[in-house]
C-alpha atoms as a printed R data frame, in Angstrom:
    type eleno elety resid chain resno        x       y       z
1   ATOM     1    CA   UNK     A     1  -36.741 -22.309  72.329
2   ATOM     2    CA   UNK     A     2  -37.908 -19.340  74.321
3   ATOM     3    CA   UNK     A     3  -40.941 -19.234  76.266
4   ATOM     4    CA   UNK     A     4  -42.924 -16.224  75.613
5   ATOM     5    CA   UNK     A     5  -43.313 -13.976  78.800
6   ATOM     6    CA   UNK     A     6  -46.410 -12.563  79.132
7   ATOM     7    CA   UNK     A     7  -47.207  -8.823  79.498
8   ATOM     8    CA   UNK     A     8  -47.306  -7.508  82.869
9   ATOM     9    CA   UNK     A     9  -50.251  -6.298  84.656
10  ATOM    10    CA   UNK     A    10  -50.568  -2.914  84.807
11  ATOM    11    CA   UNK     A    11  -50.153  -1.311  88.277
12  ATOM    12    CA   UNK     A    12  -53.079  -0.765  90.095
13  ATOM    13    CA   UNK     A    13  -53.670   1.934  92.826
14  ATOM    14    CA   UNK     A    14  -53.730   0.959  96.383
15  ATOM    15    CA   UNK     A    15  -57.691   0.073  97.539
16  ATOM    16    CA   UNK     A    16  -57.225   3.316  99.974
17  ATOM    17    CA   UNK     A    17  -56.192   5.458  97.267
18  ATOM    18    CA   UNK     A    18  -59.491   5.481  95.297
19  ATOM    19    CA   UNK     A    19  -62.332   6.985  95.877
20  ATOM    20    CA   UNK     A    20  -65.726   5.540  95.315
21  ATOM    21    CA   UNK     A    21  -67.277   8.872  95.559
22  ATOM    22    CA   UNK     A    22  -67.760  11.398  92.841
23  ATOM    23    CA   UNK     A    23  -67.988  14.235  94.275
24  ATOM    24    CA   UNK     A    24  -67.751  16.427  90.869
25  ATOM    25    CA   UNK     A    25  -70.760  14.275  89.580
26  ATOM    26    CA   UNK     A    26  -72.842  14.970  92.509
27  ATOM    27    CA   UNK     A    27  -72.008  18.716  92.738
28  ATOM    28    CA   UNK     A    28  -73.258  19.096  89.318
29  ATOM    29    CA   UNK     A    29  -76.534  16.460  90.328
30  ATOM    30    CA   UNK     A    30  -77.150  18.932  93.342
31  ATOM    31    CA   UNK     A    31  -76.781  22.200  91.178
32  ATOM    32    CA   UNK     A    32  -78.825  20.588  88.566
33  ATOM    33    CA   UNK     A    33  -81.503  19.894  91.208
34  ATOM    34    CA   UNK     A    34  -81.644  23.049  92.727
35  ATOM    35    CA   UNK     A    35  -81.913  25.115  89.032
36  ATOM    36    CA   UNK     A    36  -84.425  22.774  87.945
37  ATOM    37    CA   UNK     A    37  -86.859  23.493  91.272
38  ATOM    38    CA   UNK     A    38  -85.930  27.186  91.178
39  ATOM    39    CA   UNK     A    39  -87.278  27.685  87.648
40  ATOM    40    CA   UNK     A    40  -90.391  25.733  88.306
41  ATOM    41    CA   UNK     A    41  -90.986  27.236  91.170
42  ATOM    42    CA   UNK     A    42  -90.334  30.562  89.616
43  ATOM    43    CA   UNK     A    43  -93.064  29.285  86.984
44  ATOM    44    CA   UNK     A    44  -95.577  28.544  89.719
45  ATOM    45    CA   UNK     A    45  -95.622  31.397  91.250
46  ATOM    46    CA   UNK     A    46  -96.445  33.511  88.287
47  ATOM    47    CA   UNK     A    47  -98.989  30.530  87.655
48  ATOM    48    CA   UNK     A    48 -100.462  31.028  90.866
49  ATOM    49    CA   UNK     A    49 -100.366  34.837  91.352
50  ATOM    50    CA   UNK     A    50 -102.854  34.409  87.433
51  ATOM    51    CA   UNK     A    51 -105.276  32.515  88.800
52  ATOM    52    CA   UNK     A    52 -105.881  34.660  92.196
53  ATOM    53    CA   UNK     A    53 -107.533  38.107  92.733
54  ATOM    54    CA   UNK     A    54 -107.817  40.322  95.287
55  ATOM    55    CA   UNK     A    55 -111.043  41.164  94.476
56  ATOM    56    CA   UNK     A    56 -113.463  39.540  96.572
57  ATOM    57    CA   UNK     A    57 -115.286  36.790  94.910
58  ATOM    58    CA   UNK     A    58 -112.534  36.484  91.883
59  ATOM    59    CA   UNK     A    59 -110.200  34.038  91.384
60  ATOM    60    CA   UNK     A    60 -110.114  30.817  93.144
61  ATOM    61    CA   UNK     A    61 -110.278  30.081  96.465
62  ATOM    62    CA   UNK     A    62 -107.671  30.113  99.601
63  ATOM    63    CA   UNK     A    63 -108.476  26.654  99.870
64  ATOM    64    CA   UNK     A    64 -108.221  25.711  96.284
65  ATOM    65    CA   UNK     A    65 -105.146  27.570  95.611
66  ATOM    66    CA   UNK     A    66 -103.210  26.237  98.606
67  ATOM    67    CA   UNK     A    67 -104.361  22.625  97.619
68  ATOM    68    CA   UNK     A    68 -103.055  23.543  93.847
69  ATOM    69    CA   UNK     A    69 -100.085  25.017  95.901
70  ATOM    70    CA   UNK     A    70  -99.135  21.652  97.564
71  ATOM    71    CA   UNK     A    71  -99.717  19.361  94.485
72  ATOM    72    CA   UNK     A    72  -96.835  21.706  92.677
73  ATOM    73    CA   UNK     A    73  -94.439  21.763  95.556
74  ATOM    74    CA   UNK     A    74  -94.904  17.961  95.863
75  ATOM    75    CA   UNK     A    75  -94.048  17.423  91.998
76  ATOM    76    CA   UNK     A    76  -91.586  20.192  91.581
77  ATOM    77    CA   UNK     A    77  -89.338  18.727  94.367
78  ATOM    78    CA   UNK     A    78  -89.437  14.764  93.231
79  ATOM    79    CA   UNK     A    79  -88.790  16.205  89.518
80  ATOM    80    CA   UNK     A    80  -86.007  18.043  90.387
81  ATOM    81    CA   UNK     A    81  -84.279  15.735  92.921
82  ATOM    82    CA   UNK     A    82  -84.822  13.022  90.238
83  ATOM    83    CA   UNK     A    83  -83.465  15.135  87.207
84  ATOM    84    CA   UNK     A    84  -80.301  15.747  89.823
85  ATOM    85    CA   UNK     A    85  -80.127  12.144  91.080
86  ATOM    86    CA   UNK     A    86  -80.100  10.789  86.905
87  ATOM    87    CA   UNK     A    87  -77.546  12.687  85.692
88  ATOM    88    CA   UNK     A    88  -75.407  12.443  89.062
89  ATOM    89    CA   UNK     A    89  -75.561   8.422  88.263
90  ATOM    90    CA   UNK     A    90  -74.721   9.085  84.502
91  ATOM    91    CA   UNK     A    91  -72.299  11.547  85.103
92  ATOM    92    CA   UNK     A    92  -70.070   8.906  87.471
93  ATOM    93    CA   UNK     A    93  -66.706   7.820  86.780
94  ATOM    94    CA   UNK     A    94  -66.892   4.040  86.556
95  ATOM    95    CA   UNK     A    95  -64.368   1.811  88.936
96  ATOM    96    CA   UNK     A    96  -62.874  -1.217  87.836
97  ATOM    97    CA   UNK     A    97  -63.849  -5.245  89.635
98  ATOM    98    CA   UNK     A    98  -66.857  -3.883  90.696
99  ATOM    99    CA   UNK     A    99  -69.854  -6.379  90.505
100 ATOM   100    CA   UNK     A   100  -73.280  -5.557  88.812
101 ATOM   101    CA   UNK     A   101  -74.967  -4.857  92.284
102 ATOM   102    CA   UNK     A   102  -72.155  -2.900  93.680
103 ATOM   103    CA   UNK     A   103  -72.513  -0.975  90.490
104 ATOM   104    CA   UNK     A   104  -75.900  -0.341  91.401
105 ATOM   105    CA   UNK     A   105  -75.397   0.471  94.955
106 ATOM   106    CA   UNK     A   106  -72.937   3.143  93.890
107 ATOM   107    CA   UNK     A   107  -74.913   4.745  91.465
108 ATOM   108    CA   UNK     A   108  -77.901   4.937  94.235
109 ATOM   109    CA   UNK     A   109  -75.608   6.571  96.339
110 ATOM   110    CA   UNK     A   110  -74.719   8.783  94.688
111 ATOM   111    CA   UNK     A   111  -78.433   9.556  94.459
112 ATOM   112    CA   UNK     A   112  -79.080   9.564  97.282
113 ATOM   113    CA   UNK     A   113  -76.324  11.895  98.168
114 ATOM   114    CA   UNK     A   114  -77.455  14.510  95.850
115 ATOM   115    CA   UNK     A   115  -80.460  14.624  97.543
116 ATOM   116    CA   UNK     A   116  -78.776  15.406 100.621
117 ATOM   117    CA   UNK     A   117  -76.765  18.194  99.032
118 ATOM   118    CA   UNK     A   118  -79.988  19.618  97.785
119 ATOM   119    CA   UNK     A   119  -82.009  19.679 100.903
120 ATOM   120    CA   UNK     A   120  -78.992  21.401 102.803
121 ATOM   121    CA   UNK     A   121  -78.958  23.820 100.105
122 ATOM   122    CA   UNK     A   122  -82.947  24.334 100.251
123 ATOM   123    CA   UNK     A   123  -82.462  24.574 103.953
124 ATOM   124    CA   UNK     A   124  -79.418  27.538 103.702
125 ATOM   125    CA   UNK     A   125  -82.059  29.738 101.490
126 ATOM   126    CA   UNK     A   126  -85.129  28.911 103.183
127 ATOM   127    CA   UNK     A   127  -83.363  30.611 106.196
128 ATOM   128    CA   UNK     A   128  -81.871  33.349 103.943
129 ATOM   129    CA   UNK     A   129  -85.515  34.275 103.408
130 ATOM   130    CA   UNK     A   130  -86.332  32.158  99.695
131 ATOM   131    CA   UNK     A   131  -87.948  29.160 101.625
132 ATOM   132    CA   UNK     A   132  -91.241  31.321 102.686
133 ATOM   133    CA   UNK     A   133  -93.020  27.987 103.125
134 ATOM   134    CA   UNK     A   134  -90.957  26.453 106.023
135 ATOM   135    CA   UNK     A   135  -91.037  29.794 107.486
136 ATOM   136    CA   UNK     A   136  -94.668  29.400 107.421
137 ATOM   137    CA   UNK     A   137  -94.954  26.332 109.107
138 ATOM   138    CA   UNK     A   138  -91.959  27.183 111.726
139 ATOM   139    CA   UNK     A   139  -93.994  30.795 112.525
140 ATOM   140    CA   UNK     A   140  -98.012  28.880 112.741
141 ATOM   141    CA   UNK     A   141  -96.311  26.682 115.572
142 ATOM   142    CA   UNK     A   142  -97.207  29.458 118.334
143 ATOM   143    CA   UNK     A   143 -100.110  28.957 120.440
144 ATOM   144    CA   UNK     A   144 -103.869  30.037 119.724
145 ATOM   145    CA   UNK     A   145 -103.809  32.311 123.049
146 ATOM   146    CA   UNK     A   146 -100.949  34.595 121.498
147 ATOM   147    CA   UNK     A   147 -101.873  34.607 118.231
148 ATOM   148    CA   UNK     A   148 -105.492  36.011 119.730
149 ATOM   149    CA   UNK     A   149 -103.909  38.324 121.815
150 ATOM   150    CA   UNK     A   150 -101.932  39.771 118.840
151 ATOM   151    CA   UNK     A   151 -104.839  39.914 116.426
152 ATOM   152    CA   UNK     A   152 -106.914  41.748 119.228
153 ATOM   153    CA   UNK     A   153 -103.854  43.981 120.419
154 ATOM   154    CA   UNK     A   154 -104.035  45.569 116.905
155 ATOM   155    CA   UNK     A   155 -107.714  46.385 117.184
156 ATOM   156    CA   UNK     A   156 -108.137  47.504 121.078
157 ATOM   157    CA   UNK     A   157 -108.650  50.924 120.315
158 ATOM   158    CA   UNK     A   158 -111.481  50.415 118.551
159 ATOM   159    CA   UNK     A   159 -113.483  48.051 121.160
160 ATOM   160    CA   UNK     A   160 -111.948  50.411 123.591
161 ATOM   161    CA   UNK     A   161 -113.766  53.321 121.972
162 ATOM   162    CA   UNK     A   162 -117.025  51.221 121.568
163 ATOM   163    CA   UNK     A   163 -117.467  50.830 125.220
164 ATOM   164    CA   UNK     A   164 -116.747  54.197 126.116
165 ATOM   165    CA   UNK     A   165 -119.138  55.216 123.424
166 ATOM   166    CA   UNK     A   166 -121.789  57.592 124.651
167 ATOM   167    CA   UNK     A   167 -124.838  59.474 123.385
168 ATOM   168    CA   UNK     A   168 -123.130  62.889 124.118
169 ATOM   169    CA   UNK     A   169 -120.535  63.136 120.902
170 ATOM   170    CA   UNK     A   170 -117.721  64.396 123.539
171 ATOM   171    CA   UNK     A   171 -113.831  62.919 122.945
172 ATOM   172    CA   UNK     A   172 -113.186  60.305 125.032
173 ATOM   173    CA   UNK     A   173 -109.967  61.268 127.113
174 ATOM   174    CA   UNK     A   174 -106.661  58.650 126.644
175 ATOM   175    CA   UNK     A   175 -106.637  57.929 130.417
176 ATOM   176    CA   UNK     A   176 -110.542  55.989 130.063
177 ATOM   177    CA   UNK     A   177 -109.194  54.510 126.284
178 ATOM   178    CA   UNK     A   178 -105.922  52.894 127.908
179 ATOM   179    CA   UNK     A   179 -107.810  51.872 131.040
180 ATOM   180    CA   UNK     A   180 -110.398  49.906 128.716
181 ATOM   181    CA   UNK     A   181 -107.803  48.488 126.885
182 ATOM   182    CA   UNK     A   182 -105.849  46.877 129.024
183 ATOM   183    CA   UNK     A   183 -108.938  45.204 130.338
184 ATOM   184    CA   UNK     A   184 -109.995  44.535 127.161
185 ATOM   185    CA   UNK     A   185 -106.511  42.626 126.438
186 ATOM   186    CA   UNK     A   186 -106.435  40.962 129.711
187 ATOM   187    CA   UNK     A   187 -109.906  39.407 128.991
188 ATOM   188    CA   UNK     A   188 -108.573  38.227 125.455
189 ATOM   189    CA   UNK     A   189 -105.811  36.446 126.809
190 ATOM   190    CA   UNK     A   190 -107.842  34.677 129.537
191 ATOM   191    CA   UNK     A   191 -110.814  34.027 127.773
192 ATOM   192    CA   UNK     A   192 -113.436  36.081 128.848
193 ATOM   193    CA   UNK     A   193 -114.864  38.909 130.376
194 ATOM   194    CA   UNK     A   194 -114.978  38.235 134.338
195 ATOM   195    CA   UNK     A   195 -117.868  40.275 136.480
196 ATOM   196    CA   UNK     A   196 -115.661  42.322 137.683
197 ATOM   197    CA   UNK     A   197 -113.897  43.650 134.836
198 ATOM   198    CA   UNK     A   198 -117.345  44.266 133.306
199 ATOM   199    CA   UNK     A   199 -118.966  46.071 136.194
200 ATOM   200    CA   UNK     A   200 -115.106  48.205 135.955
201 ATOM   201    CA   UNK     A   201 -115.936  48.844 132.148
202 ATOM   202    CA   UNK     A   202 -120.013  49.920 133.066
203 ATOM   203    CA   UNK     A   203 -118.004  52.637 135.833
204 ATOM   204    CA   UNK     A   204 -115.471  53.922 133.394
205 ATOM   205    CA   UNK     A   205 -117.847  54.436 131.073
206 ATOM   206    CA   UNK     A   206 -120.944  56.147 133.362
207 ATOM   207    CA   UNK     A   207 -117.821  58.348 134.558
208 ATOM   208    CA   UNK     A   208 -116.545  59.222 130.943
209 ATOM   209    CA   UNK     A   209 -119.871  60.257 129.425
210 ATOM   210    CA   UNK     A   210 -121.701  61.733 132.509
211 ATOM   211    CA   UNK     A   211 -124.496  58.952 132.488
212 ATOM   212    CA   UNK     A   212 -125.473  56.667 134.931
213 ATOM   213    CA   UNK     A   213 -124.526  53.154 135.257
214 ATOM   214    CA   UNK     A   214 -128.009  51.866 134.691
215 ATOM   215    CA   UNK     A   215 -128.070  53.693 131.359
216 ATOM   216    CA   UNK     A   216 -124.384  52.883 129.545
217 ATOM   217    CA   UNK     A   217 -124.954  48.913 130.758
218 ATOM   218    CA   UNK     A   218 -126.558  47.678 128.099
219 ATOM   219    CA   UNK     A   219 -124.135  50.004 125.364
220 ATOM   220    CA   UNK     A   220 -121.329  48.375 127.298
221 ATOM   221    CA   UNK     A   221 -122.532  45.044 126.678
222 ATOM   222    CA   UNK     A   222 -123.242  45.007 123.301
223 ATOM   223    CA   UNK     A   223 -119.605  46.292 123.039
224 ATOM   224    CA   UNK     A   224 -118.561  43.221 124.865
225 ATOM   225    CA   UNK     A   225 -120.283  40.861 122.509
226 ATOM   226    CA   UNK     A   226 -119.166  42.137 119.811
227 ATOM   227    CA   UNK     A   227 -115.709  42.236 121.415
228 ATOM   228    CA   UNK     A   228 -116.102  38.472 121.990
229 ATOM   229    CA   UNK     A   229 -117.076  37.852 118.649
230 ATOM   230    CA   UNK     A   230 -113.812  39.107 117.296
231 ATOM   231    CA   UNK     A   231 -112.196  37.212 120.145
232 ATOM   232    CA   UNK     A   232 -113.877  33.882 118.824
233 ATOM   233    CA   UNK     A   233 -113.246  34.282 115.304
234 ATOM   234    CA   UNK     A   234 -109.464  35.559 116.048
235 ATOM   235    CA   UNK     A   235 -109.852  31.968 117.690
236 ATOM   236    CA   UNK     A   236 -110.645  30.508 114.889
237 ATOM   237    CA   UNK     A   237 -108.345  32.185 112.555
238 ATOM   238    CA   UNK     A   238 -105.314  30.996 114.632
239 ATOM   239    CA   UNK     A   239 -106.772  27.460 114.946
240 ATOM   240    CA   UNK     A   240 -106.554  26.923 111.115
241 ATOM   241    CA   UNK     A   241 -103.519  28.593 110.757
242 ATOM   242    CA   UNK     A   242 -102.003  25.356 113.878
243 ATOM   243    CA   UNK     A   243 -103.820  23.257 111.298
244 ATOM   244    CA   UNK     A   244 -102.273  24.268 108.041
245 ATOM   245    CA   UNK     A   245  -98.541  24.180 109.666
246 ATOM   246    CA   UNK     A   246  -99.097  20.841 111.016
247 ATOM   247    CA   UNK     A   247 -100.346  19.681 107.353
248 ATOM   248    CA   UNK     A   248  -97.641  21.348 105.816
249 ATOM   249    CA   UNK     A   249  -94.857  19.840 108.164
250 ATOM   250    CA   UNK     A   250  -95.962  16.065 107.368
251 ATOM   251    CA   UNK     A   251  -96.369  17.292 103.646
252 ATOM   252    CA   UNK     A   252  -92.845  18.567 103.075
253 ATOM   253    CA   UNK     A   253  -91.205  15.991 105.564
254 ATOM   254    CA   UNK     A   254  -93.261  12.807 103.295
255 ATOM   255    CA   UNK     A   255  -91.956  15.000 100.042
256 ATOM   256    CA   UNK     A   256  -88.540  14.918 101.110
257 ATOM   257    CA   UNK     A   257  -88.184  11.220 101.662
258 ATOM   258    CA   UNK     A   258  -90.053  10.376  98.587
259 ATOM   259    CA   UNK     A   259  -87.477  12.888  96.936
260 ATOM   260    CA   UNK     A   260  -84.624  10.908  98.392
261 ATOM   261    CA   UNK     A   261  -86.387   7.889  96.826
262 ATOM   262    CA   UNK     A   262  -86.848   8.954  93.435
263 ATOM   263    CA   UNK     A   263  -83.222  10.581  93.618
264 ATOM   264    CA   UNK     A   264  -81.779   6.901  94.537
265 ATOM   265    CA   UNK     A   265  -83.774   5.342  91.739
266 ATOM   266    CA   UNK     A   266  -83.180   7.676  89.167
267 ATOM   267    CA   UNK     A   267  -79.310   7.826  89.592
268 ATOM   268    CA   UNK     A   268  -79.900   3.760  89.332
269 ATOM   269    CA   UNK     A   269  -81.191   4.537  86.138
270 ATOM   270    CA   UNK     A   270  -78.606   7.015  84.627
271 ATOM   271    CA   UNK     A   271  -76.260   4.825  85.662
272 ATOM   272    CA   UNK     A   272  -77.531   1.629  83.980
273 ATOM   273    CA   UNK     A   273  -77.917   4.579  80.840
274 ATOM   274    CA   UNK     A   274  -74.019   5.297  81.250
275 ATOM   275    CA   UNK     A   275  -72.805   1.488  80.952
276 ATOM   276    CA   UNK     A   276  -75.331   0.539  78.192
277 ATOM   277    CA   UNK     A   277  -74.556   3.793  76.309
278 ATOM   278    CA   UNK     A   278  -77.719   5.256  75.650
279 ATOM   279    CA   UNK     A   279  -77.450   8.574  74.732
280 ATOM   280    CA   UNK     A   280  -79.971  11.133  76.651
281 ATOM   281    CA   UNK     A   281  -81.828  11.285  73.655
282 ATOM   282    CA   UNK     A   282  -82.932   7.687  73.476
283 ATOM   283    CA   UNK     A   283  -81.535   7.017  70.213
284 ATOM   284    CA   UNK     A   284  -79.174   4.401  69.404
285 ATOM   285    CA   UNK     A   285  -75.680   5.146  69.564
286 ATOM   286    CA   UNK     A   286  -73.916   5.668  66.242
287 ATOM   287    CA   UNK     A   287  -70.165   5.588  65.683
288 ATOM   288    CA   UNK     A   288  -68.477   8.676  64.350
289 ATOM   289    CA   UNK     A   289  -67.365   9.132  60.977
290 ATOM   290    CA   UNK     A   290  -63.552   8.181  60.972
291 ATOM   291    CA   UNK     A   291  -63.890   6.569  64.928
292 ATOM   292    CA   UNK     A   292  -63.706   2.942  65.719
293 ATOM   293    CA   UNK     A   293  -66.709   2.295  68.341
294 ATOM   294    CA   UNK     A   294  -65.171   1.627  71.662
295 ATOM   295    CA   UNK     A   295  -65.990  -1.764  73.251
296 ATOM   296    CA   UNK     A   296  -67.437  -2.790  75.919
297 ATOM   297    CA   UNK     A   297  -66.647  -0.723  79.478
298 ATOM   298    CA   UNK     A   298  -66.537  -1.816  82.963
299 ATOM   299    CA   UNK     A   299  -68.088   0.424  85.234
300 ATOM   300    CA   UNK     A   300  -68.883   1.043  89.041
């Protein structure tokens, strides 16, 4: 009597010749991503640009739309990195003599790596000139003093004009103008106006309109004040502007890793989708007219 022999195993690829990562699943997670955030993005800023005016007094608020501005960045980027991160798990090729919590671990890295793929993507347009808001917060971190002396570069003409400003209605030659300005700049940058600049300024402008000192002092310092007003609310200006790029750093960096979270989580979830065979629209799975369902699968 003859002993049956069993069937033999089928051969099984070396442990070095498979590879745990699927990279076509989390190319299509990443493009996924990335389409998702650029339509709602796309969506936001024609939802934004609505609800603004550049009449003064219509529309809503700097402060309300940049608040409205953050809320949809924040949810537009965990969407997206989730919608990648799902179908990246769902989407991955299961491996054989993998346990339940390897399985797991796999599909969450794949996740995970999606949301790496995206944020190096995000990164290569934000310097191609799509990403205006990290080019906002890399640009606000210069310091107060040169944003000042910037704001008040572009109107030193003007102040320089207002000192030299007489009662006579002559021009006011170039050589006085540029001599005021620089002054004028200097004092921006440092601060103030020191009592010798000013007591220049009161010369230069007794010598430009033919007066004497005594009588363009006080014209020369209301110039000044109102020269340091501009100078303090330049200040200010550039002060919220330090303010609003350190916000916005912590804001996008906190976004990211929740992102990376929510990507991990959700590629958890396809991938518990993919082994019990739920289809995407939540219905049960039916077998096809004339096709035996197929049995159970194991996955990795």
């Amino acid at each position: 009597m003859n002993t049956p022999v069993p069937p033999a195993a089928p051969a099984r690829a070396p442990l070095s010749d498979r590879s745990y990562c699927d990279w076509p699943a989390i190319i299509a997670g990443a493009v996924i991503a990335a389409a998702v955030s650029l339509v709602l993005y796309a969506f936001g800023v024609g939802l934004g640009l609505s609800i603004v005016s550049a009449e003064p007094g219509e529309g809503v608020s700097a402060r309300w739309w940049t608040i409205a501005a953050g809320i949809w960045f924040i949810w537009v980027t965990v969407t997206s990195f989730g919608i990648g991160g799902y179908l990246a798990g769902r989407l991955r090729r299961p491996v054989p003599d993998a346990t339940a919590d390897e399985i797991e671990s796999r599909d969450g890295a794949h996740g995970l790596t999606v949301w790496a793929a995206g944020t190096v993507i995000g990164a290569v347009l934000a310097m191609g000139g799509l990403g205006g808001v990290m080019g906002g917060v890399t640009s606000a971190t210069g310091t107060a003093a040169d944003s000042v002396s910037e704001a008040m570069d572009e109107q030193g003409d003007y102040f320089a004009s207002l000192v030299l400003r007489g009662d006579t209605g002559e021009a006011i030659s170039s050589d006085a103008i540029a001599e005021t300005r620089i002054i004028l700049m200097r004092s921006a940058a440092q601060g103030e106006v020191s009592a010798a600049d000013r007591e220049r300024l009161v010369q230069v402008a007794a010598a430009e309109t033919g007066q004497t000192p005594n009588e363009v002092e006080e014209g020369v310092d209301q110039a000044l004040t109102a020269f340091d007003d501009a100078r303090q609310q330049a200040v200010e200006a550039a002060e919220q502007v330090r303010i609003a790029g350190v916000i916005a750093g912590f804001v996008i960096a906190a976004t990211l890793l929740i992102s990376a979270v929510a990507a991990y989580l959700a590629a958890q979830t396809g991938g518990s989708h993919r082994d019990r065979q739920i289809p995407l629209s939540g219905r049960p799975a039916t077998a096809s007219a004339g096709r035996a369902p197929s049995g159970p699968t194991v996955g990795a």
